[in-house]
DSSP file (Angstrom, degrees, kcal/mol; ACC not computed):
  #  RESIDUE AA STRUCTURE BP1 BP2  ACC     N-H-->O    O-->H-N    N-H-->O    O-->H-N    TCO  KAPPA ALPHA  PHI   PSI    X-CA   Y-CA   Z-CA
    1    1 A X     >        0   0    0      0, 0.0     4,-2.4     0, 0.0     5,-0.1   0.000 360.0 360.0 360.0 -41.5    0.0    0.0    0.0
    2    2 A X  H  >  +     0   0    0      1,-0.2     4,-1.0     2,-0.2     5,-0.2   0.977 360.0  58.8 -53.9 -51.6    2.9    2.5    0.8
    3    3 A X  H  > S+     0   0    0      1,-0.2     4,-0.5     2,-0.2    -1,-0.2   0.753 109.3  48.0 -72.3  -5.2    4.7    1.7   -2.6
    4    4 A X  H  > S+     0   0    0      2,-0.2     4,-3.5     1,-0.2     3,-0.5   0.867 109.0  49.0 -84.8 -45.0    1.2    2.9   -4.4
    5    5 A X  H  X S+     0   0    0     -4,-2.4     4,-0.7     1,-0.3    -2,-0.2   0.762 114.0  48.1 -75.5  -9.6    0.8    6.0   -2.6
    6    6 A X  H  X S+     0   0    0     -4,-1.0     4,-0.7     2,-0.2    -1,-0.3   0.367 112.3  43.2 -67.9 -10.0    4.2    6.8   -3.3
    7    7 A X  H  X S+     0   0    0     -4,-0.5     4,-3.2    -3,-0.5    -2,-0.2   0.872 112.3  57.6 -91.5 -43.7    4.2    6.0   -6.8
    8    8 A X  H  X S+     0   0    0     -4,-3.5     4,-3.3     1,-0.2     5,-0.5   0.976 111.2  50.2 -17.1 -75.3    0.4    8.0   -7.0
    9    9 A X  H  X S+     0   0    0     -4,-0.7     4,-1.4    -5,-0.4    -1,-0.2   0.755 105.1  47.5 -60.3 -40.4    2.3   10.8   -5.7
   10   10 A X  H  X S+     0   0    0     -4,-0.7     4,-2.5     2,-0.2     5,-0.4   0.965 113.0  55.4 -63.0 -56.6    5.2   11.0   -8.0
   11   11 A X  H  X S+     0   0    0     -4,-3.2     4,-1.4     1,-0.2    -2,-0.3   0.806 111.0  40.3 -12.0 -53.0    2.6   10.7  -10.7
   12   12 A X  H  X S+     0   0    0     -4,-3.3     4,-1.3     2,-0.2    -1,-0.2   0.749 118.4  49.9 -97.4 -28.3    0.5   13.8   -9.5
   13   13 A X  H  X S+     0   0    0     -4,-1.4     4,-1.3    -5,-0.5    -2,-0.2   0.700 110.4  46.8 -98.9  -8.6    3.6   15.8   -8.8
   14   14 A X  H  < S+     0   0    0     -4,-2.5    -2,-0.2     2,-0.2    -3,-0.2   0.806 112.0  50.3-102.0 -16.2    5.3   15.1  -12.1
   15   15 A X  H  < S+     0   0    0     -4,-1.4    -2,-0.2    -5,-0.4    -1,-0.1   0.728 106.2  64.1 -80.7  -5.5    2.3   16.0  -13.7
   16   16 A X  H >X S+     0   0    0     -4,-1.3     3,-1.2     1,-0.2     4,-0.6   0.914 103.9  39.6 -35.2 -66.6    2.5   18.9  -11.6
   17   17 A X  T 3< S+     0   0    0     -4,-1.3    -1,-0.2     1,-0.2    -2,-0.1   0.227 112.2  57.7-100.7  14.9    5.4   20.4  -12.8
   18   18 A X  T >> S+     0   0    0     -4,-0.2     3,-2.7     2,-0.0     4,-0.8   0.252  83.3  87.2 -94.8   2.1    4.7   19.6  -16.2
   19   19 A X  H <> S+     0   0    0     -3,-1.2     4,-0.8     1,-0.3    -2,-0.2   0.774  77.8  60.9 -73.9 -25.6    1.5   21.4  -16.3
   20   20 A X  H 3< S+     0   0    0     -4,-0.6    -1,-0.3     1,-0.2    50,-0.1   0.553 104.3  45.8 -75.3   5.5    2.7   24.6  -17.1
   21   21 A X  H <4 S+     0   0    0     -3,-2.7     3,-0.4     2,-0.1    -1,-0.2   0.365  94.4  79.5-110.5  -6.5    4.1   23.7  -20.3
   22   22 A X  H >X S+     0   0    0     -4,-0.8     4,-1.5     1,-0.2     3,-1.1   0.941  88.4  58.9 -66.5 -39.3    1.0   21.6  -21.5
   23   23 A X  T 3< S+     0   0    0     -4,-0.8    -1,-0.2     1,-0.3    15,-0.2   0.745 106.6  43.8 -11.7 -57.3   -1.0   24.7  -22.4
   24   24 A X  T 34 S+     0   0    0     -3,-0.4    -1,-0.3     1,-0.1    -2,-0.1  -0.066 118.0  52.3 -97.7  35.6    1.5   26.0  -25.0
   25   25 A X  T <4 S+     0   0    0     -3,-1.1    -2,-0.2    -4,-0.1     3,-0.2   0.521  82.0  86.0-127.2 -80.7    1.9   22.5  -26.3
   26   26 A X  S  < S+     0   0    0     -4,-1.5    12,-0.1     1,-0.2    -1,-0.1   0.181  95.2   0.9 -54.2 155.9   -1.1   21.0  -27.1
   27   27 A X    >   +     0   0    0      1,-0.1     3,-0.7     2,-0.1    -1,-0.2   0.926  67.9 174.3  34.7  67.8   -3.3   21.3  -30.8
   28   28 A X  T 3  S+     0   0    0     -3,-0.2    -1,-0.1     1,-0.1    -2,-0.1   0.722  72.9  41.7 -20.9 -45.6   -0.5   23.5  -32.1
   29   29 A X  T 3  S+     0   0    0     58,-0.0     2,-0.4     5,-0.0    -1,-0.1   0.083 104.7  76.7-123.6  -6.9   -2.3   23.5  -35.6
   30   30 A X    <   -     0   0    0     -3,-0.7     4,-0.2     1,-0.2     5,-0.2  -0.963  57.8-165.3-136.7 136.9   -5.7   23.9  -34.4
   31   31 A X  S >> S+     0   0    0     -2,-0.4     3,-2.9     1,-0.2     4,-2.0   0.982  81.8  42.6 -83.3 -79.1   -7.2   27.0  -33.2
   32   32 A X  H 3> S+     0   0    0      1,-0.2     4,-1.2     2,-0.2    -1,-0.2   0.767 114.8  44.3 -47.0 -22.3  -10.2   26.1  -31.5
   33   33 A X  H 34 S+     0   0    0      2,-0.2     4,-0.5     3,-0.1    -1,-0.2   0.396 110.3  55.5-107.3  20.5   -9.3   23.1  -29.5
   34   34 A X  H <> S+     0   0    0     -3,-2.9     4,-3.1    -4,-0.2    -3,-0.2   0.742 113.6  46.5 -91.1 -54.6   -5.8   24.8  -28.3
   35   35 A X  H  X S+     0   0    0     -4,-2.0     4,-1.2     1,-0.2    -2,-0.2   0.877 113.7  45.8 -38.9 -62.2   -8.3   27.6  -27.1
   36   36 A X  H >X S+     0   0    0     -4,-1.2     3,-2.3     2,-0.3     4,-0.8   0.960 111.9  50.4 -22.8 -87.1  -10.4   25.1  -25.6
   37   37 A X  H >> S+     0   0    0     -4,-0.5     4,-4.8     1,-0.3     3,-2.5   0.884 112.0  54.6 -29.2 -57.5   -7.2   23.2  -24.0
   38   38 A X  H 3X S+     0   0    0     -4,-3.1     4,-1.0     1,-0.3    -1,-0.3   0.721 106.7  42.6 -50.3 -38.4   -6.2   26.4  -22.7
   39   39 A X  H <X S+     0   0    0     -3,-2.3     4,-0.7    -4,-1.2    -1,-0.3   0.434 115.3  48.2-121.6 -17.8   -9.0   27.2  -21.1
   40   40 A X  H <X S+     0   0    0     -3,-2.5     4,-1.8    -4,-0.8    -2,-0.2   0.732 114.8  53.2-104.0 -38.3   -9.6   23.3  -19.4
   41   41 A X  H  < S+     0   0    0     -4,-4.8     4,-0.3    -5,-0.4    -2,-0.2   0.909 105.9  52.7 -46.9 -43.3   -5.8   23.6  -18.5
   42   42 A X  H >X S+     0   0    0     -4,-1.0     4,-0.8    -5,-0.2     3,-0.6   0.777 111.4  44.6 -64.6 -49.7   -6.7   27.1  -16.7
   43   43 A X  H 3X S+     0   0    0     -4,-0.7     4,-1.7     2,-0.2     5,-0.4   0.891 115.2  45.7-104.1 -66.0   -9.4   25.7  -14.6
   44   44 A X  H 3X S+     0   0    0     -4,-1.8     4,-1.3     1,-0.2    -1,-0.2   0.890 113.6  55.1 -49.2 -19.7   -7.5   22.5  -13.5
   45   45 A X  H <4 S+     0   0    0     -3,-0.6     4,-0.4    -4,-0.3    -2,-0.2   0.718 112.5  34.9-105.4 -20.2   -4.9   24.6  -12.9
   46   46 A X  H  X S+     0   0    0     -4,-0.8     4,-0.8    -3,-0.2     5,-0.2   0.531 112.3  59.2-105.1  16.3   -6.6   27.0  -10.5
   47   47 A X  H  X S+     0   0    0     -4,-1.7     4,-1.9     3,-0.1    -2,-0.2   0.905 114.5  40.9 -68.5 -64.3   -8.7   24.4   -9.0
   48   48 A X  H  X S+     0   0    0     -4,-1.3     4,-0.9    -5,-0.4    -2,-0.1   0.708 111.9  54.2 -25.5 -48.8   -5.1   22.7   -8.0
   49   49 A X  H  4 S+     0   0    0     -4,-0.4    -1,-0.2     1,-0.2    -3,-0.2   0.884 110.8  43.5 -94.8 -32.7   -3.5   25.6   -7.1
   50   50 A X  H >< S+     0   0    0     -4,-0.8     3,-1.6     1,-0.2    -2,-0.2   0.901 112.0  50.6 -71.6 -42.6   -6.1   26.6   -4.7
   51   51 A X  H 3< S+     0   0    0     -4,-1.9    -2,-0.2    -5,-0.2    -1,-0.2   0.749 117.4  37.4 -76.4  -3.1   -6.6   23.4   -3.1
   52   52 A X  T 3< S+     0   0    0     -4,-0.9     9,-1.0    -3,-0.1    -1,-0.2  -0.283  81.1 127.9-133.6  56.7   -2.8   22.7   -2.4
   53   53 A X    <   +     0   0    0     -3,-1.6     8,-0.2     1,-0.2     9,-0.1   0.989  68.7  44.1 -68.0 -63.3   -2.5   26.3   -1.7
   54   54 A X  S    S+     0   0    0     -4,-0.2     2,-0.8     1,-0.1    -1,-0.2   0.666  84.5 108.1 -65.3  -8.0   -0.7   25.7    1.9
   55   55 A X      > +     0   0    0      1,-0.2     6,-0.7     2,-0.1     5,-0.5  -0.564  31.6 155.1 -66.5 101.3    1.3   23.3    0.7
   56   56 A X  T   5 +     0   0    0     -2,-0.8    -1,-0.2     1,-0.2    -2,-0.1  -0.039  53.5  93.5-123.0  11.0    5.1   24.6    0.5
   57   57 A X  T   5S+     0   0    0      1,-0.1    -1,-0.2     0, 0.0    -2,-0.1   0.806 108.7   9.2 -93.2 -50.0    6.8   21.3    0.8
   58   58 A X  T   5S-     0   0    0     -3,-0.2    -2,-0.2     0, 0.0    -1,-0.1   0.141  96.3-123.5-129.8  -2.5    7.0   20.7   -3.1
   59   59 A X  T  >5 +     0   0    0      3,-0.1     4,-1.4     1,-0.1    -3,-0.1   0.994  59.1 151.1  63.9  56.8    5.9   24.3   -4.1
   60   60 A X  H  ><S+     0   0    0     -5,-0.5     4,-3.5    -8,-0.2     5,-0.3   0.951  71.3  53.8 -78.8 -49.7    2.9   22.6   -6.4
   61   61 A X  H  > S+     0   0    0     -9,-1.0     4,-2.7    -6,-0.7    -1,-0.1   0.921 100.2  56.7 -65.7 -34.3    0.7   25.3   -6.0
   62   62 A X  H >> S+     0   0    0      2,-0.2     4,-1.7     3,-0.2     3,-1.0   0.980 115.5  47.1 -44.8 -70.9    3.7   28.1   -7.5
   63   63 A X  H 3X S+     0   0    0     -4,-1.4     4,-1.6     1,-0.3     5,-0.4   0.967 105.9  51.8 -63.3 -31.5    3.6   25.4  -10.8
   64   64 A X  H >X S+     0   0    0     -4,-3.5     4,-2.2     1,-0.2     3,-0.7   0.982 109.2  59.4 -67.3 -23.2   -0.1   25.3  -11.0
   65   65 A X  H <X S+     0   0    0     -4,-2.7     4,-0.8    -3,-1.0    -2,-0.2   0.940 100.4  53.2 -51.1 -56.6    0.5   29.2  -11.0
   66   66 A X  H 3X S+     0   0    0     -4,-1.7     4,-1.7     1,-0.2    -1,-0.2   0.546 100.2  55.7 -32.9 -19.5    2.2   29.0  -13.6
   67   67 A X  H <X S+     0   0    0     -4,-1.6     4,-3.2    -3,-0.7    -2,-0.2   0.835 104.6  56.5 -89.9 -24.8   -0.1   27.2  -15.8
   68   68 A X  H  < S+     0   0    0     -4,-2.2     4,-0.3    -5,-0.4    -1,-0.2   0.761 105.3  51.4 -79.3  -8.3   -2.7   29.7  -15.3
   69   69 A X  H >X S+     0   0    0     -4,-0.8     4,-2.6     2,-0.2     3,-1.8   0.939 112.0  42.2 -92.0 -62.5   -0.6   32.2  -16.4
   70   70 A X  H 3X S+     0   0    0     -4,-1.7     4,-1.2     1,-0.4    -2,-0.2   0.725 112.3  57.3 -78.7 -10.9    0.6   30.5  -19.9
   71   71 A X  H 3X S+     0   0    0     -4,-3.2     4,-1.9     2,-0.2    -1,-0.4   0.669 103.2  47.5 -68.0   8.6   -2.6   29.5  -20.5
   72   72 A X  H <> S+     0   0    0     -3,-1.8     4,-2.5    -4,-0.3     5,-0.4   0.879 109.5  54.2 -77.5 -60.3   -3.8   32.8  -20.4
   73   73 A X  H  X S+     0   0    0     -4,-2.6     4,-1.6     2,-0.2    -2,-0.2   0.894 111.1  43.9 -46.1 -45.1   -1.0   33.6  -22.6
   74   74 A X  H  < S+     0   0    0     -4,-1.2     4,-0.4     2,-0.2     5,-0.3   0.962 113.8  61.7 -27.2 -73.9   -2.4   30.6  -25.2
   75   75 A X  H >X S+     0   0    0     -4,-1.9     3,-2.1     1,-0.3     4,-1.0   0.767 105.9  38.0 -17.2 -77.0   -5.9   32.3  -24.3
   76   76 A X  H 3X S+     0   0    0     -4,-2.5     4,-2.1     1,-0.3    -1,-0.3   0.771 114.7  62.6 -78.6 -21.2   -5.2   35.7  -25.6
   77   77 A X  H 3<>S+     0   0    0     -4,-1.6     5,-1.1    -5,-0.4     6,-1.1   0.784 105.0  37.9 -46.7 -38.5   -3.4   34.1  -28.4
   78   78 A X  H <45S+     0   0    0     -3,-2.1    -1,-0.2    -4,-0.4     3,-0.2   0.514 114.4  53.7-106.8  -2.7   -5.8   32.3  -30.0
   79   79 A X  H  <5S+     0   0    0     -4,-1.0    -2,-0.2    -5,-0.3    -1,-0.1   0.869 111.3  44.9 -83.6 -38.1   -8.6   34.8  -29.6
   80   80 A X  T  <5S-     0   0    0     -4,-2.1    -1,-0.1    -5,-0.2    -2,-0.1   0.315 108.7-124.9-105.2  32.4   -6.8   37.5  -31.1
   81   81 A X  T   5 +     0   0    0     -3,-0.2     4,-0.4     1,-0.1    -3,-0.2   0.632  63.3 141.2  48.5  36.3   -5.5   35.1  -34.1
   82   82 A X  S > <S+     0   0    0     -5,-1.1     3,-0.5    -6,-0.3     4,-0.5   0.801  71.6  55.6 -78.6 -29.3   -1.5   36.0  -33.3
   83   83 A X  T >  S+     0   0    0     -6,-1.1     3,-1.8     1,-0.2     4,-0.5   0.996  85.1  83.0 -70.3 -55.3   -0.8   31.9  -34.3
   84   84 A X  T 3> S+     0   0    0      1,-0.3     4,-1.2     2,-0.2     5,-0.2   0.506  83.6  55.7 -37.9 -29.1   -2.4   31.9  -37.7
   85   85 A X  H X> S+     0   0    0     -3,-0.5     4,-6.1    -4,-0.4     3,-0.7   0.982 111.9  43.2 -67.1 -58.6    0.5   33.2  -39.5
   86   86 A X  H <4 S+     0   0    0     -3,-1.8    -1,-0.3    -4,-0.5    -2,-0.2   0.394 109.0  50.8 -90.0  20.4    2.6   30.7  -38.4
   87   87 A X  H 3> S+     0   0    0     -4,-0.5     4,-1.1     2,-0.1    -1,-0.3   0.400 102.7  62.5 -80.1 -21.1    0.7   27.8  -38.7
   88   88 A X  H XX S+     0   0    0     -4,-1.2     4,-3.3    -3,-0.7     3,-0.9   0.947 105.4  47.8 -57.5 -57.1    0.0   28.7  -42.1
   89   89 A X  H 3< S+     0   0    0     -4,-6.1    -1,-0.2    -5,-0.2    -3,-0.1   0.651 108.7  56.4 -72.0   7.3    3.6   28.4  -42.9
   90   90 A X  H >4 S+     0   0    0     -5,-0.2     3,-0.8     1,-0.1    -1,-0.2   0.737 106.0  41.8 -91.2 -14.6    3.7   25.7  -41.5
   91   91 A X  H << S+     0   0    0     -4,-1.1     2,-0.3    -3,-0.9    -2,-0.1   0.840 117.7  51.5 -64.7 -41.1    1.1   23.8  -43.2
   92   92 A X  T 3< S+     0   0    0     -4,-3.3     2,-0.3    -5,-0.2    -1,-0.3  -0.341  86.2 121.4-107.4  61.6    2.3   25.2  -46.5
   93   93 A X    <   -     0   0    0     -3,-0.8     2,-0.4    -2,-0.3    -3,-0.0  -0.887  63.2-112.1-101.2 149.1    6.6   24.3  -46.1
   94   94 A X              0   0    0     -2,-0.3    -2,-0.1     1,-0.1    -3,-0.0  -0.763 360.0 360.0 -57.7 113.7    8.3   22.4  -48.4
   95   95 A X              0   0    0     -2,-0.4    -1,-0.1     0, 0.0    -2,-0.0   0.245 360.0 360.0 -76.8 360.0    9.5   19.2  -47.5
């Protein structure tokens, strides 16, 4: 039982402290379901970050702070079409 809840726990804290990058990662190529992502990332992330707010041991809530902040950055990205250039050229390179 110990070696689960320690393995659980490495789990939840390395997908902690990857969570701030998953925002600006996912659907690269697609505008509405990166917005989308962004926005489901943002809400797990301040869900997270409040509910293991006192918790300073592994500083989890400082990364889920972080995610809510680059998705936001994502956010305003795909609303205000700033990707579109470069995903066009990327659709249309030469191989």
């Amino acid at each position: 039982m110990k070696l689960l809840i320690m393995a659980l726990s490495i789990v939840f804290l390395c997908a902690a402290y990857a969570w701030p990058v998953i925002p600006l990662l996912v659907y690269p190529l697609n505008r509405r379901r990166g917005f989308g992502a962004a926005l489901y990332c943002c809400a797990v992330a301040v869900f997270f970050g409040t509910a293991f707010r006192y918790t300073t041991r592994f500083m989890v809530s400082d990364f889920f702070e972080a995610a809510v902040y680059t998705s936001a950055v994502r956010v305003i990205a795909e609303a205000t079409g700033m990707l579109e250039k470069p995903r066009h050229a990327w659709r249309t390179r030469r191989l």
